[in-house]
N, C-alpha and C positions, 0 to 999 in steps of 0.2 A: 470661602467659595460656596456656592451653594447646591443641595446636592440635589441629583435628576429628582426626588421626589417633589421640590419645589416644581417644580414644571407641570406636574402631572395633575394639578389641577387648571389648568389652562382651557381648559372648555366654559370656563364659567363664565369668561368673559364673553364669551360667541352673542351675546345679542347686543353687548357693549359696540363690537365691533360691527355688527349689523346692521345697528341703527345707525352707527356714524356714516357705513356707504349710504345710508340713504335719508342723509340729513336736511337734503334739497325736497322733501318728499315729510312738512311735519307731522301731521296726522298720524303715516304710516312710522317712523320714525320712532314717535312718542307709543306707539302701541305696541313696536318692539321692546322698546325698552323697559315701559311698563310690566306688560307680559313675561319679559325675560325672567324679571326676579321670582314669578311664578315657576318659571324653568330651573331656576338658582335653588328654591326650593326646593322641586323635586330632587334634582341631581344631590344637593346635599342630603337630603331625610331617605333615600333609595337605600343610600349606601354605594350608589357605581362610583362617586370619587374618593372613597374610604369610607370602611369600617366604622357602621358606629358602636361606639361601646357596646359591649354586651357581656358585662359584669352584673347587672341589673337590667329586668323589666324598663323598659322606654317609659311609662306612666311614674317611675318611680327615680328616673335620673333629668326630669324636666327639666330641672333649676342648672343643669351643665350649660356651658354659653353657646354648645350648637341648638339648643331646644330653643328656652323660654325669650333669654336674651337676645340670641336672631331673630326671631318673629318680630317680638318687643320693637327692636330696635329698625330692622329692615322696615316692616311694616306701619310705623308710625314715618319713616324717612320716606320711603319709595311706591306703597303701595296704595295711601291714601290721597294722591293727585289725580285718583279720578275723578274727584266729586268736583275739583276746581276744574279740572277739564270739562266735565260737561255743566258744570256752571257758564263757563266760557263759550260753551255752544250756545246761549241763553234757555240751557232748559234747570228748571226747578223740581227736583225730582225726576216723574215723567214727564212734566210739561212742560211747554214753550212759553214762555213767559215773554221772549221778545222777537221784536219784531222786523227790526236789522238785523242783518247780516253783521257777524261778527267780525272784526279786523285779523286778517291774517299774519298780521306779527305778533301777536301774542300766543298761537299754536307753535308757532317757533322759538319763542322764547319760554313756553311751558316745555317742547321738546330738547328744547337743551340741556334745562335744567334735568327732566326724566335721565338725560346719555349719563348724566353725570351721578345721580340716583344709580342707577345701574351697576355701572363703574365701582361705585361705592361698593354695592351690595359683593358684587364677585370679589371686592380687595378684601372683603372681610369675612368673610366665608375660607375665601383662602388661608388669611392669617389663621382661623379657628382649626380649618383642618389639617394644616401645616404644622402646628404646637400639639394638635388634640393625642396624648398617648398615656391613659391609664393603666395600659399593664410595668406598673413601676412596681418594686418590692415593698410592703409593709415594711413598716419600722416602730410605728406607734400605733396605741391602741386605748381607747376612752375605758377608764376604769369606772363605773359607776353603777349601783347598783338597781336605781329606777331614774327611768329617763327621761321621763314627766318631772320629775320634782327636779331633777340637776339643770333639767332648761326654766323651769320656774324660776330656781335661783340664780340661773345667769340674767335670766329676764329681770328680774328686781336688782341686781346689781348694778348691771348697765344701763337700768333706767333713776336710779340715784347717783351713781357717778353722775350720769348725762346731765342733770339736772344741777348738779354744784358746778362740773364743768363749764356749763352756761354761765356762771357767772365772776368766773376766773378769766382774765382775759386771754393769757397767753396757754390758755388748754381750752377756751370754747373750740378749736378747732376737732377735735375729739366731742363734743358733746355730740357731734350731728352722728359721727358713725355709731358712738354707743346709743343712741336714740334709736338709729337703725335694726342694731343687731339687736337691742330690748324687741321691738316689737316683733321682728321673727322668732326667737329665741319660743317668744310668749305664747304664739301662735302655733308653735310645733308642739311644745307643749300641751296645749290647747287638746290639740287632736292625740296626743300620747294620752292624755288622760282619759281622754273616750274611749280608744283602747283597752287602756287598763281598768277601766269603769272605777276610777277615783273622784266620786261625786262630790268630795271636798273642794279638791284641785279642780274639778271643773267648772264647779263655780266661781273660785278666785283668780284662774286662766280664760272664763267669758268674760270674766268682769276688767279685767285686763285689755283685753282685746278690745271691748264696747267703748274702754274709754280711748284705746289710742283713733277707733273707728271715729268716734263724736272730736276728738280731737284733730281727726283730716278735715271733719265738714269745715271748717273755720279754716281755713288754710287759703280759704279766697283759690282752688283748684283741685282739677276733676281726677287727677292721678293719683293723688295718697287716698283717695277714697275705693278708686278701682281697684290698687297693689292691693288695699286692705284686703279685699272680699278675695282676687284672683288668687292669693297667695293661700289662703285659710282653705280653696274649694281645692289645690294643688296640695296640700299639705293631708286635706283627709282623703285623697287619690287610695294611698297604701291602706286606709283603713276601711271605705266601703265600698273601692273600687269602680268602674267604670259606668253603676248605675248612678253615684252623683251628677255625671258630666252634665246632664239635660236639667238639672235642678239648677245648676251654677249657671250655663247658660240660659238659663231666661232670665236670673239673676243679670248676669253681665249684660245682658242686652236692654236690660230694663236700667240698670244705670248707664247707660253709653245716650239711650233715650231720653231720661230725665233729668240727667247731671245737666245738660247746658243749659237748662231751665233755672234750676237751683242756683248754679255760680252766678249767672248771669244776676239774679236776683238781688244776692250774697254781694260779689261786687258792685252792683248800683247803691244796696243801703251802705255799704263800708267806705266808698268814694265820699259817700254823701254825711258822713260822721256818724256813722254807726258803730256802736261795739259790738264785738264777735258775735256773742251771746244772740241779741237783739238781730243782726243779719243773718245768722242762719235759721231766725223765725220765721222772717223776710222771705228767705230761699225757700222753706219749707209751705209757706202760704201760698209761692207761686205755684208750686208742685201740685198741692191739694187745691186750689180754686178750681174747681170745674166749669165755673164761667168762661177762663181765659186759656183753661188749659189745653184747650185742643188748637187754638191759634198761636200761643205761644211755643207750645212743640212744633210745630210745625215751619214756624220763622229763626226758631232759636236751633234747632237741629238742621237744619240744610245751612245755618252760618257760621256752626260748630263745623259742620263736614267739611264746607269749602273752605274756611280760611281758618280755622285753629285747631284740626284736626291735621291737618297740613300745613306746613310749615313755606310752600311751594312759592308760595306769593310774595314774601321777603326773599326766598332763594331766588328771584325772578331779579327784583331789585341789583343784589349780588351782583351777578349776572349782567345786566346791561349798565352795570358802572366800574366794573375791575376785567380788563385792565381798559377799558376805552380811555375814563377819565379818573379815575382811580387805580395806580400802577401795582401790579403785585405788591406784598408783603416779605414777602421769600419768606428770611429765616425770624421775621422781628416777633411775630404773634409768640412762633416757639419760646423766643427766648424769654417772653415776658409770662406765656407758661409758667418757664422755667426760676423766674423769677416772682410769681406768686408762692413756688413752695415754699419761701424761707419766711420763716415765722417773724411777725411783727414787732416781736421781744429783744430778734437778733437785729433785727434795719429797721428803726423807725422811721424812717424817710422812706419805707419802702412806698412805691403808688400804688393809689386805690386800684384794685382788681374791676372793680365793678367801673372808675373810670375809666380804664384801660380798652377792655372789652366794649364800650359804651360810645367811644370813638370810633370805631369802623363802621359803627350801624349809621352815625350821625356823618360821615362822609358818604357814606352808600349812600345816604339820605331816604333810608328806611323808616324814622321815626323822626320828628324834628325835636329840635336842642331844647327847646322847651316845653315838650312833654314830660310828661313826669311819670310814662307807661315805661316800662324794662324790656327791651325786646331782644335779648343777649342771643349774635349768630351761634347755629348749631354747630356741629359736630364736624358733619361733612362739609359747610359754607366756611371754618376755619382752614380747611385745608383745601379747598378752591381759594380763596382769598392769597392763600402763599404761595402757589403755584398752577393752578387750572389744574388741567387732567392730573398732572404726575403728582402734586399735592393732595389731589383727594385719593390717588391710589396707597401713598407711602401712608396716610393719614387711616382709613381704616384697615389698611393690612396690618397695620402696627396695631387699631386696636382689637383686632381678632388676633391677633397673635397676644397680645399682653395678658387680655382677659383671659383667653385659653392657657397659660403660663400660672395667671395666677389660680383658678382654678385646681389645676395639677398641683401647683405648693400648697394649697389649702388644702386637699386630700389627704397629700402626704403628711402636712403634719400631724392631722387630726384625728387621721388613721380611718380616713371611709368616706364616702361621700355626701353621707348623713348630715356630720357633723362638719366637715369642711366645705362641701360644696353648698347642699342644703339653709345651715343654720352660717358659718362665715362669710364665703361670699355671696349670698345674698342679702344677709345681713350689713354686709359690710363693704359691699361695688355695686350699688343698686342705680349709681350715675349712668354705669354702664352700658344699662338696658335702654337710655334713652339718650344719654349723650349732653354734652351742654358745648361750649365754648371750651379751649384750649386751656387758656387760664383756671378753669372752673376743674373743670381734669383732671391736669396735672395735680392739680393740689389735691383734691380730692382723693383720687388713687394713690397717691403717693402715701396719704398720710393712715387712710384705710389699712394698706399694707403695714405700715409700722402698728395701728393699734393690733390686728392679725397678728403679729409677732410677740407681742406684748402681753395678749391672753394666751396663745401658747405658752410661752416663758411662766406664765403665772401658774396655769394648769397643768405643766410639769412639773413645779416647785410642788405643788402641791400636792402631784402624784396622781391627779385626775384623769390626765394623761404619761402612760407609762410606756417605756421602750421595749421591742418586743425583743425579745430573747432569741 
């Protein structure tokens, strides 16, 4: 049963509910709904629907899933459809660019999509601040005597396992989290060692970092290059405080600017039979031509904004084919979730994940059967797909509650939030912050959570982590 405090975040929904009386009305509608999460924000970051932590400085518990993760994740789902909104108006920037009137069924079909954005945002806000409770007892405590070199060496362990588990079949599924947690591990370090002015280890934690940074440009995407820098200017928060903030951001806004230039670039020479190496010279010559480069920014950032910076425009799709002509899913997405986590060792007959997932977009008729582009529904579109409203509600409350859950057992075991919150789960639930398909998820979290287990278990054997008395 569940108890009155479940309830008592129930204002969040208020623009949910807003926008649906005035659904006949899309414009206004869509700018509730929009807005609200604006609202969702304050009410959550206040503190009037709970407490937030205050065990620690707020610049110093980012990486907890009401901070970075919310933003991350609300903010790439909900609050970037305004650019495809007033694309749709036909303006370009500030300009008008056209010169009809635009069709009013598609402000109602962008309004739709936003009620359910919304929806989202308040189910998982809920979830986080329904589980969020750090006042738990200490039990464990990190024995180590400098904290630069004990992350160096998880950094180098996890990125040599990572690397042989690559080519194990039935353990690559672990190469990807230990990949993860190397390159935060490195990165904390990184900034520990500036701290502690170990100009050895500073150099071997830049040179670290440089290369996992040169190793996102090649990724063919603009996210492992942005986590890189975002994470690095969060991590040296605790050490030179709040006068970095304006350094990182022109930083971040200077790759949010220029990255869709470079990918853009990057992917036309790689489609084209490029190797990595060669396409991110590609990417980089588009960047530096100054001939092109101010038309090229200019075309490739307002089609960054409106259609791959949001995601709105295949949620549209969604949208006007489930359930008209495509009937709910209910429980099947789940189950095939749920049948992604068993390892390919135990069911060789198991089905491809990626066909799996791969068929709903080719029924929605998001991408056609013969492309050979990946366009996997997100997060929230898996749980519209099973049941409209009450599936995207069960679907993010569950993942603001999971994530917040596993947050709290990463603390606990690692004994702080440094090392649990900080260096595991984000190291190691980084899907989180952005969300994938159902099948992508399950597996992914699920098995994150076992390696989490598994470097506890080790770094207790070993006494690195000790019980506290």
């Amino acid at each position: 049963m569940l108890s009155k405090n479940f309830f008592a975040f129930l204002p969040v929904y208020l623009p949910f509910l807003f926008s649906i009386l005035l659904k006949d009305l899309p414009h206004v509608s869509y700018f509730i709904a929009w807005s609200g999460s604006f609202f969702i924000f304050y009410m959550a970051f206040s503190g009037r629907l709970k407490k937030l932590p205050d065990d620690l400085p707020v610049l110093q518990q980012l990486l907890r899933p009401i901070f970075l993760m919310h933003v991350i994740f609300v903010g790439y789902m909900a609050c970037t459809s305004i650019f495809y909104y007033i694309n749709s108006m036909g303006y370009e920037y500030f300009e008008n660019v056209r010169n009809t009137s635009p069709n009013l069924m598609i402000f109602k079909d962008i309004a739709n999509c936003q009620r359910y954005y919304v929806l989202g945002h308040a189910a998982l806000i809920h979830g986080i601040l329904f589980r969020m409770d750090y006042n738990f007892e200490k039990k464990y405590a990190l024995r180590v005597s400098t904290m630069s070199v004990f992350l160096f060496q998880l950094s180098i362990v996890c990125l040599a396992l990572g690397l042989v588990f690559e080519r194990v079949g039935f353990l690559n599924q672990f190469s990807i989290q230990l990949n993860g947690l190397s390159f935060v591990s490195g990165t904390i370090s990184l900034t520990f060692a500036i701290k502690e002015r170990r100009n050895t280890l500073i150099i071997l934690t830049a040179l670290l970092f440089l290369g996992n940074l040169l190793k996102s440009t090649v990724s063919g995407f603009k996210e492992p290059i942005i986590i890189c820098v975002l994470l690095l200017g969060i991590f040296l928060l605790p050490v030179y405080g709040k006068k970095i903030i304006p350094f990182f951001a022109v930083i971040m806004i200077a790759l949010f600017i220029l990255l869709p230039t470079f990918i853009g670039a990057y992917r036309s020479s790689a489609y084209s039979g490029g190797d990595a190496t060669y396409s991110r010279e590609k990417g980089l010559s588009a960047v530096l031509d100054k001939n092109n480069l101010q038309r090229d920014l200019q075309e490739n950032y307002w089609s960054f904004l409106t259609n791959r910076l949001s995601e709105i425009d295949m949620f549209i799709n969604y949208t006007t084919t489930t359930p008209q002509f495509v009937p709910y899913y209910k429980y099947d997405i789940v189950k095939q979730g749920f049948q992604s986590i068993v390892p390919r060792v135990i069911w060789p007959e198991k089905p491809v994940t990626e066909d799996m997932v791969m068929d709903r977009v080719y029924r929605a008729g998001v991408i056609n059967p013969a492309s050979q582009v990946s366009a996997k529904p997100a997060y929230i579109v898996d749980g519209f797909l099973s049941y409209g409203y009450f599936g995207v509600w069960v679907a993010l409350l569950s993942l603001g509650y999971i994530s917040q859950l596993i947050s709290c057992k990463a603390e606990m075991l690692f004994g702080s939030y440094f090392l649990g919150t900080a260096v595991m789960f984000a190291g190691l639930f980084q899907i989180l912050w952005r969300g994938n398909s159902f099948e992508f998820m399950f597996n992914s979290v699920l098995w994150s959570y076992v390696t989490m287990l598994i470097i506890f278990r080790f770094l207790r054997a070993r006494a690195i982590i000790d019980r506290i008395n």
